[in-house]
Backbone bond lengths (Angstrom), bond angles and torsions (degrees), N, CA, C in turn:
res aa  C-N    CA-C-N  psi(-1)  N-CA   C-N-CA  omega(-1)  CA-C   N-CA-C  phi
1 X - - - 1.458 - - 1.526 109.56 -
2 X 1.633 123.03 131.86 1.603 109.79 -174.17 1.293 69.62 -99.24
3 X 1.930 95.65 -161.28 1.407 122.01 -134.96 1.312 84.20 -102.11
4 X 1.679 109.09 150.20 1.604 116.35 152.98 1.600 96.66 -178.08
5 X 1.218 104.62 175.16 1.779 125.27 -149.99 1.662 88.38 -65.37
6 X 1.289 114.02 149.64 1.656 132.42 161.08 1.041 106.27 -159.10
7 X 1.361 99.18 149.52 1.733 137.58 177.19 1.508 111.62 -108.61
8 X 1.292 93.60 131.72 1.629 123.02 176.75 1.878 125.98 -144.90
9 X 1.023 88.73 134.38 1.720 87.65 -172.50 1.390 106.94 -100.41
10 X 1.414 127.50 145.66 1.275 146.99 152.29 1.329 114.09 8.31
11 X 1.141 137.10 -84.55 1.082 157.63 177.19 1.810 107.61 -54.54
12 X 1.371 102.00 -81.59 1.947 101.45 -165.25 1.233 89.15 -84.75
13 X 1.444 148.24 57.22 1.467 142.36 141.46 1.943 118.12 21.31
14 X 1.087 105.26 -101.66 1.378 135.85 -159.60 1.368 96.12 -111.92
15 X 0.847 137.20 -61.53 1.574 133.03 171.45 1.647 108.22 -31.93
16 X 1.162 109.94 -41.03 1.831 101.94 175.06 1.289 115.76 -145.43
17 X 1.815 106.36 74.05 1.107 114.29 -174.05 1.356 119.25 -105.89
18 X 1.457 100.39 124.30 1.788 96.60 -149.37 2.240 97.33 -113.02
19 X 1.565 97.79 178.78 1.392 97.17 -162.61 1.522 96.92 -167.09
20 X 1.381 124.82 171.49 1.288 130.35 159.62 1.126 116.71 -74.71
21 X 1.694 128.38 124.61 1.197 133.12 -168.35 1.510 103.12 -101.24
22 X 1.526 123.70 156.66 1.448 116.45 171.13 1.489 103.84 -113.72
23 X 1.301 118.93 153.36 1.439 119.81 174.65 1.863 107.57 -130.89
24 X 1.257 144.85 65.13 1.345 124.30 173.02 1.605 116.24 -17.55
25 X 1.931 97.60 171.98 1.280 115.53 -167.05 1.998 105.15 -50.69
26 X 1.349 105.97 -51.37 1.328 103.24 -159.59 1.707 95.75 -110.07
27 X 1.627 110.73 58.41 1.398 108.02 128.95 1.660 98.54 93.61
28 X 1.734 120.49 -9.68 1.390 106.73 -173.01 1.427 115.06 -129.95
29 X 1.781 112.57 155.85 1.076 102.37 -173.05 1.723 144.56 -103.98
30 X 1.035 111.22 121.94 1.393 127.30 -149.56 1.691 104.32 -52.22
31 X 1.341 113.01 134.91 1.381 126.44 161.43 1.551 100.79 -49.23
32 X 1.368 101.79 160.26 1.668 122.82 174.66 1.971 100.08 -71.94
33 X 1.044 81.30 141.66 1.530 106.85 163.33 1.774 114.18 -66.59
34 X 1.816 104.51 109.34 1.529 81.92 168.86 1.363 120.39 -94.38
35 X 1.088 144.53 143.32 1.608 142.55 142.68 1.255 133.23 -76.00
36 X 1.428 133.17 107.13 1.252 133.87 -169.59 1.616 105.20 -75.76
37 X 1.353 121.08 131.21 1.132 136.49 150.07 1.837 134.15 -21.63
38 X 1.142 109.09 94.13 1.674 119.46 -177.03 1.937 95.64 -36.88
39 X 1.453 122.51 -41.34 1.180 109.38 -140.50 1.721 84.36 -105.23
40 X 1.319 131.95 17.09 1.360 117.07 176.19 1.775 102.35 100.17
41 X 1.287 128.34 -32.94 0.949 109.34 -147.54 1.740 114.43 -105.29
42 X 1.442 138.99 -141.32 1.543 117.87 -178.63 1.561 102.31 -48.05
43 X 1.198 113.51 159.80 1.878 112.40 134.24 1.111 143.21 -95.11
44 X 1.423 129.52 -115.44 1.506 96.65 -157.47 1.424 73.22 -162.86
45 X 1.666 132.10 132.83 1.745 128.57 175.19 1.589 86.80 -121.00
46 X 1.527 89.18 130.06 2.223 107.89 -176.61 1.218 125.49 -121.02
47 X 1.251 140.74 97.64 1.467 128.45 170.48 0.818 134.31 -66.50
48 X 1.804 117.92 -9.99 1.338 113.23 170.53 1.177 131.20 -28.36
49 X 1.291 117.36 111.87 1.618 115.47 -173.12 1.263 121.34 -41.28
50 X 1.634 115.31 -47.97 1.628 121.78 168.16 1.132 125.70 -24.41
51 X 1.773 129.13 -23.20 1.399 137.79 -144.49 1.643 106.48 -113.63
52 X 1.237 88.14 -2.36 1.970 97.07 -164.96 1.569 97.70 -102.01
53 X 1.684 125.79 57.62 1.410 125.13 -158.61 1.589 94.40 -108.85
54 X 1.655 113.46 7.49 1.722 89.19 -160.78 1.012 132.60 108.68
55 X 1.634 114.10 -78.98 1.341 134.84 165.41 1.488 123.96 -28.35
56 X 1.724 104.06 -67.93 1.661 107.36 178.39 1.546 118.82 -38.53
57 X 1.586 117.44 135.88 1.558 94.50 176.90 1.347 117.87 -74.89
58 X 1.571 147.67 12.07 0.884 145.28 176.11 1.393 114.75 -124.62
59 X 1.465 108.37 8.75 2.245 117.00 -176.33 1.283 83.84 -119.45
60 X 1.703 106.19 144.08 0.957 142.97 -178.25 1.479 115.51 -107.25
61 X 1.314 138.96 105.57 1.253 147.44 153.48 1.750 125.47 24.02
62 X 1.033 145.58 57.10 1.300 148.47 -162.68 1.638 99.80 -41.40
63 X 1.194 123.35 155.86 1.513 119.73 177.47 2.057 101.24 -140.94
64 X 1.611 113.13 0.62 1.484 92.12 -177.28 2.148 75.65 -167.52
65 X 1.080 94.84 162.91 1.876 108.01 159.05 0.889 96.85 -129.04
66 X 1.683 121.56 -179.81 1.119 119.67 -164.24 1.867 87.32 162.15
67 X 2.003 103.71 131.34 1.649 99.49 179.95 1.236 116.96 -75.51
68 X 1.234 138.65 132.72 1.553 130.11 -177.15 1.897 101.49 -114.20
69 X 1.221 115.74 158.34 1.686 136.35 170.27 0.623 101.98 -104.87
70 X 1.801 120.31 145.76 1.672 134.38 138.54 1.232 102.41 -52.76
71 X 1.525 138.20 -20.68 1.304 128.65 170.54 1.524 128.37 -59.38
72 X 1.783 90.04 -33.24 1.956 85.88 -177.92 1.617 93.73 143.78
73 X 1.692 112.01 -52.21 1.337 139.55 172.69 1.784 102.46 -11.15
74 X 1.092 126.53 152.99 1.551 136.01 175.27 1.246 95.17 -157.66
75 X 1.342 110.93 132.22 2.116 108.23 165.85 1.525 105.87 -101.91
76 X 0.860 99.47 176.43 1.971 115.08 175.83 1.745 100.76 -44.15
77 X 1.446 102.90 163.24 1.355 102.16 -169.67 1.803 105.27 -105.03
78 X 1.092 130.84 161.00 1.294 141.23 -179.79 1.200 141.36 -143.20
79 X 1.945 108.59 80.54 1.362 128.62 -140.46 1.260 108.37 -43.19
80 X 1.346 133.96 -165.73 1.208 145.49 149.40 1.461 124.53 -109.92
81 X 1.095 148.76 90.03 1.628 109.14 166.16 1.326 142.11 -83.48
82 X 1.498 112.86 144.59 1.306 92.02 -150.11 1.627 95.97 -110.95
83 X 1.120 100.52 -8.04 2.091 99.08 174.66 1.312 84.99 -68.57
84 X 1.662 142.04 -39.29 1.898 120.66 -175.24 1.408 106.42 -68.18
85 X 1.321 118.83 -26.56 1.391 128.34 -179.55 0.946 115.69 -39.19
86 X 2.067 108.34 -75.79 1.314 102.74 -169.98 1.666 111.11 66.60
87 X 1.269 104.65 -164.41 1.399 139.55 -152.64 2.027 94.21 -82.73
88 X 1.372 112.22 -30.86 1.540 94.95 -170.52 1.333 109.64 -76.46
89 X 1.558 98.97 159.24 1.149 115.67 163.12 1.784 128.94 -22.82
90 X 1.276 114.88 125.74 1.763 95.28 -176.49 1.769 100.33 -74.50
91 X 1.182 120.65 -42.40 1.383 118.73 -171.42 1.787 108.33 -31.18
92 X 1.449 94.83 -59.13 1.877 103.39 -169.17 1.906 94.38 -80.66
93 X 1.390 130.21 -40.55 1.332 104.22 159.20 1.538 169.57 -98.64
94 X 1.842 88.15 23.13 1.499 124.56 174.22 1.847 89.88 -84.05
95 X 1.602 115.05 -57.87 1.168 88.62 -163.58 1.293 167.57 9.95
96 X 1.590 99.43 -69.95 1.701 100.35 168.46 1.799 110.80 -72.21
97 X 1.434 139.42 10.98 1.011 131.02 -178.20 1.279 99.89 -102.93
98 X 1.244 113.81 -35.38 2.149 132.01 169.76 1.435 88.16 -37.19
99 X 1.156 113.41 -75.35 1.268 129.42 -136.36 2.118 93.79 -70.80
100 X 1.425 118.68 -62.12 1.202 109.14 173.79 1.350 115.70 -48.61
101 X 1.615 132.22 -22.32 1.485 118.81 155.20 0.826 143.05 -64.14
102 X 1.315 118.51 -21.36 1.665 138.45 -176.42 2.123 92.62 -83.90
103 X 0.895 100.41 -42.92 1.722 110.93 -173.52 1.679 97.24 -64.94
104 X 1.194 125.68 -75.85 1.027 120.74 136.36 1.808 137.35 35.56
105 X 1.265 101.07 -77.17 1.531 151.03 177.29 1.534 117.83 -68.89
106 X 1.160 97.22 -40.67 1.381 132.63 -162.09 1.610 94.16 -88.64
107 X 1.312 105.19 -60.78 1.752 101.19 166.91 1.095 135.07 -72.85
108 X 1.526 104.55 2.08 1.561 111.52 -177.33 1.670 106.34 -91.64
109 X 1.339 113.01 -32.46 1.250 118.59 -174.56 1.841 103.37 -89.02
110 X 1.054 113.01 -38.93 1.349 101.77 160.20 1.476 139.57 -30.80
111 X 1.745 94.21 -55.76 1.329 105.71 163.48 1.535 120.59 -65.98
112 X 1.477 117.31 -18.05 1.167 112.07 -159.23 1.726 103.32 -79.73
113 X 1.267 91.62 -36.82 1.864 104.91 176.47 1.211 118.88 -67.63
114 X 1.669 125.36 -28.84 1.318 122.65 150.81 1.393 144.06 -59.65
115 X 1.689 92.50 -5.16 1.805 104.52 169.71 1.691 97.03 -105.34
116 X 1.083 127.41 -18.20 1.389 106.04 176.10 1.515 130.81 -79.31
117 X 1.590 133.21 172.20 1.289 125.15 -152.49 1.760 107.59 -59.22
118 X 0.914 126.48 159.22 1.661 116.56 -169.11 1.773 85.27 -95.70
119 X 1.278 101.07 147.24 1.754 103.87 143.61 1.179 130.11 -103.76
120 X 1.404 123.45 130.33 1.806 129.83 159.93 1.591 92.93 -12.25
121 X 1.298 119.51 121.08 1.462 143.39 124.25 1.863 107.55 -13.39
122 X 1.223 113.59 -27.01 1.748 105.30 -167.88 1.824 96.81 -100.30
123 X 1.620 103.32 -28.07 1.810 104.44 172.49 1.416 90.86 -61.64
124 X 1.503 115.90 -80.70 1.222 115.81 -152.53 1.549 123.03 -32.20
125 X 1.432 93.89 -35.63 1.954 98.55 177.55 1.317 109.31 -97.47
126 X 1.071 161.87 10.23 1.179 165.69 85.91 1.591 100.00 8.78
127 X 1.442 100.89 -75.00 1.391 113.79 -157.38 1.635 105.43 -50.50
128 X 1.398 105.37 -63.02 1.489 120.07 174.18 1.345 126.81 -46.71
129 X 1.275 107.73 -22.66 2.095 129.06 -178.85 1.730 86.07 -74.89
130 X 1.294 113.00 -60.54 1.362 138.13 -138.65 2.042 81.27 -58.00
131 X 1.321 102.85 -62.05 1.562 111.27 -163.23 1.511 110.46 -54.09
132 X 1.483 82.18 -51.21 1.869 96.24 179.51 1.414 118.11 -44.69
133 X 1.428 111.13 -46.59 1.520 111.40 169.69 1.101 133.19 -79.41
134 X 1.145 110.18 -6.08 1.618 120.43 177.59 1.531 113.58 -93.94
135 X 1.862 119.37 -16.64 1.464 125.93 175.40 1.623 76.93 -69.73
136 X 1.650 121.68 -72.18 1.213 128.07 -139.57 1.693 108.17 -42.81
137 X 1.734 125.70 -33.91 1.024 134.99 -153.91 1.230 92.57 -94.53
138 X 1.375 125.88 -14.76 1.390 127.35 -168.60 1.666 98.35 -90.00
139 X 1.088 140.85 -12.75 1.087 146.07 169.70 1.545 126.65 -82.13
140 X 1.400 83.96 -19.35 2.229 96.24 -171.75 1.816 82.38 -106.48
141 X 1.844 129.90 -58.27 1.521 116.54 -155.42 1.545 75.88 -145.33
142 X 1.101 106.19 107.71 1.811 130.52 152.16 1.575 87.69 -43.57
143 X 1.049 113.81 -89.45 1.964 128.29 -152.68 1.878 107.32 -51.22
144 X 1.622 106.68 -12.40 1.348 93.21 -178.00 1.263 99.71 -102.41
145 X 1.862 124.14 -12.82 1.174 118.38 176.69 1.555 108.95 -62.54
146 X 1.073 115.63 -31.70 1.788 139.40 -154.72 2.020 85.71 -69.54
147 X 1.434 96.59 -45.58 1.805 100.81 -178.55 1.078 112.95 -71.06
148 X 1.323 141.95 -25.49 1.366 156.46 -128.44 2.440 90.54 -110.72
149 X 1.900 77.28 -60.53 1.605 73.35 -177.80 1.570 121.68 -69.54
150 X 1.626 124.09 -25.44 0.889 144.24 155.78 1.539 125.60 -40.67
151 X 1.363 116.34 -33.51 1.675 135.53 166.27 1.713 89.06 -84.21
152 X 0.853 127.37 -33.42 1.755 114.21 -155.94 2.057 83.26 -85.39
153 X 1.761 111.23 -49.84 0.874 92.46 170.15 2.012 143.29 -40.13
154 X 1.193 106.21 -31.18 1.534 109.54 -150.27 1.780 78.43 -97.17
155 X 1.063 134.84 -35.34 1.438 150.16 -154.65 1.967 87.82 -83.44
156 X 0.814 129.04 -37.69 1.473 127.83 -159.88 1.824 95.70 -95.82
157 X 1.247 113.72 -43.11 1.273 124.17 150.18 1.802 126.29 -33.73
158 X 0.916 100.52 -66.44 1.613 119.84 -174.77 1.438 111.57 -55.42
159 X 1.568 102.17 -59.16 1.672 108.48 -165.06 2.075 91.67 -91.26
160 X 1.270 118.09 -28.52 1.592 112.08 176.12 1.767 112.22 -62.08
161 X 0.912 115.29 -9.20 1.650 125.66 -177.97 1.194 99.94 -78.10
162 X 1.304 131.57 -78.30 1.604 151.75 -169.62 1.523 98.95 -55.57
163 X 1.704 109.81 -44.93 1.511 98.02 -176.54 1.485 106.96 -88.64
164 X 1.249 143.64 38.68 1.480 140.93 -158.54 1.504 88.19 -142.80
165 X 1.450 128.28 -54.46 1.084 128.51 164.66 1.678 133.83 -50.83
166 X 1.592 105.88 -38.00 1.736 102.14 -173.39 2.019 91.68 -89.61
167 X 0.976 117.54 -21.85 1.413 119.66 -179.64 2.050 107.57 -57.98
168 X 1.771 97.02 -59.82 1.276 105.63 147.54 1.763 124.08 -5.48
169 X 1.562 93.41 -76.83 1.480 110.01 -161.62 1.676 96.02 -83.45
170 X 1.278 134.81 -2.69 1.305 110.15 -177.91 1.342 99.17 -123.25
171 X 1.719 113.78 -18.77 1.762 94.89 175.21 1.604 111.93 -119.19
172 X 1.358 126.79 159.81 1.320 97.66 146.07 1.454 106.85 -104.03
173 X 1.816 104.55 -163.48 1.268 119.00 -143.44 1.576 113.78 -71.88
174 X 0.731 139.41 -40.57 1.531 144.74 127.00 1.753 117.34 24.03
175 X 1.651 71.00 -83.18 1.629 91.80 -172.13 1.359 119.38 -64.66
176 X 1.470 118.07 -26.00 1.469 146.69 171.70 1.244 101.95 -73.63
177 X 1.227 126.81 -62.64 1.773 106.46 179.28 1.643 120.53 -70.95
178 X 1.528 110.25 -1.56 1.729 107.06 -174.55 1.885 91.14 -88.29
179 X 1.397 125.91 -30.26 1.343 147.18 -148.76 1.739 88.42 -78.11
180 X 1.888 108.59 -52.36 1.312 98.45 -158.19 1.583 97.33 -106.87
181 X 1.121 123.94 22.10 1.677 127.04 167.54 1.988 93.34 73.96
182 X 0.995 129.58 41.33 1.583 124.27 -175.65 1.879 101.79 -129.46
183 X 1.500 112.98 164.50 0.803 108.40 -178.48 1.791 106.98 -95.37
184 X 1.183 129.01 153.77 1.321 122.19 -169.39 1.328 130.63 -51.32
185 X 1.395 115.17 -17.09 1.717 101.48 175.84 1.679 101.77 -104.75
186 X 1.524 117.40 -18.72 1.683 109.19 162.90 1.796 97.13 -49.73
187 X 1.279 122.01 -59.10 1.339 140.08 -165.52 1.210 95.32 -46.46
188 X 1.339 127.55 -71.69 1.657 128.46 176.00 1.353 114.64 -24.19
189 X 1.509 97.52 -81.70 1.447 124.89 -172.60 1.552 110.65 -33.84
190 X 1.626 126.27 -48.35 1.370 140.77 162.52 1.479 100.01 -19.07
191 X 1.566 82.02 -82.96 1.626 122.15 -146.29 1.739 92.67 -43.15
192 X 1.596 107.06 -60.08 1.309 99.95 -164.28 2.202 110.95 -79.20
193 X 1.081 111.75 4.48 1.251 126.65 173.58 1.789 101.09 -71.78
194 X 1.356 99.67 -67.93 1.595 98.76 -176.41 1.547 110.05 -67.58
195 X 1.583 120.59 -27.13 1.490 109.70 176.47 1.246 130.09 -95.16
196 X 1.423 104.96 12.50 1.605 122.44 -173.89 0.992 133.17 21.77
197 X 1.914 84.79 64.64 1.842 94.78 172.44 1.603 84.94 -127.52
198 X 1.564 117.96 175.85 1.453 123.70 176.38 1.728 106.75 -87.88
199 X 1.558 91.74 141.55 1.523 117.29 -173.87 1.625 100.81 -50.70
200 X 1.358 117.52 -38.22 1.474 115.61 -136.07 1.837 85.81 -95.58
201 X 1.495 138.78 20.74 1.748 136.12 -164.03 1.745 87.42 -115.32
């Protein structure tokens, strides 16, 4: 896969890292675009959707976008036309189809957080009090905020051990990454991070 723009949220990182997908006229999906190097040396292979205008002598014509996941996930597709096209730029006239993918995307991960374990209403605001006061303190003593996250650190530590372990004993890994919206070896990797044993047992 070459390089091009992706979106990821806070929480499910890399586990559902989503992007503008390209689909040509008859349904398949196009290799990356290479670019050879001004200075002689490697180039550069791009998926940026923008790049699939035709034009390049080695990019092939885009015929639909469409949001895709590192999960697997695909959203609805979102033709192009290219008789409106014309001569402009695809970047400025794909746009509004970018943009319904990213939206798109946006509902995919939505849903995705609605299948994971719920939290008590009293964590969730906790959590949010917790931040809020810690910007606020960050505004009066930077260095005590620095202590503040540092206690949140050792505290997230402490009680994430005990809970990394009985999770351990009641799920396996599977069930733990469908629970925390992650894909199974992010899920691993967690699990055995907060229970401090190695990922790879």
């Amino acid at each position: 896969m070459g390089e091009r723009e992706t979106w990821t949220t806070e929480e499910f990182g890399t586990s559902h890292e989503g992007a503008v997908g390209v689909l040509l006229t008859d349904g398949s999906v196009p290799p990356p675009v290479y670019f050879d190097s001004a200075s002689g040396t490697s180039g550069q292979s791009v998926s940026q959707w923008s790049v699939y205008d035709g034009r390049h002598p080695h990019g092939p014509r885009a015929g639909t976008l469409r949001a895709v996941c590192s999960c697997g996930w695909t959203g609805p597709e979102h033709p192009l036309d290219w008789e409106a096209i014309g001569e402009t730029e695809l970047e400025e006239a794909g746009d509004e189809q970018a943009d319904a993918c990213l939206r798109d995307w946006d509902g995919h991960t939505a849903r995705v957080e609605a299948t994971t374990v719920p939290l008590p209403a009293t964590v969730t605001d906790l959590l949010r009090r917790l931040e809020e006061e810690i910007d606020k303190l960050t505004q009066d003593s930077p260095i005590a905020a620095v202590r503040a996250t540092r206690r949140m650190e050792i505290t997230a530590e402490r009680v994430g051990y005990w809970a990394a372990r009985s999770t351990r004993h009641d799920l396996n890994a599977v069930q733990a990454a469908a629970a925390l919206g992650l894909d199974e070896n992010t899920a691993r990797k967690t699990m055995a991070r907060l229970g401090r044993w190695s990922p790879y047992t």
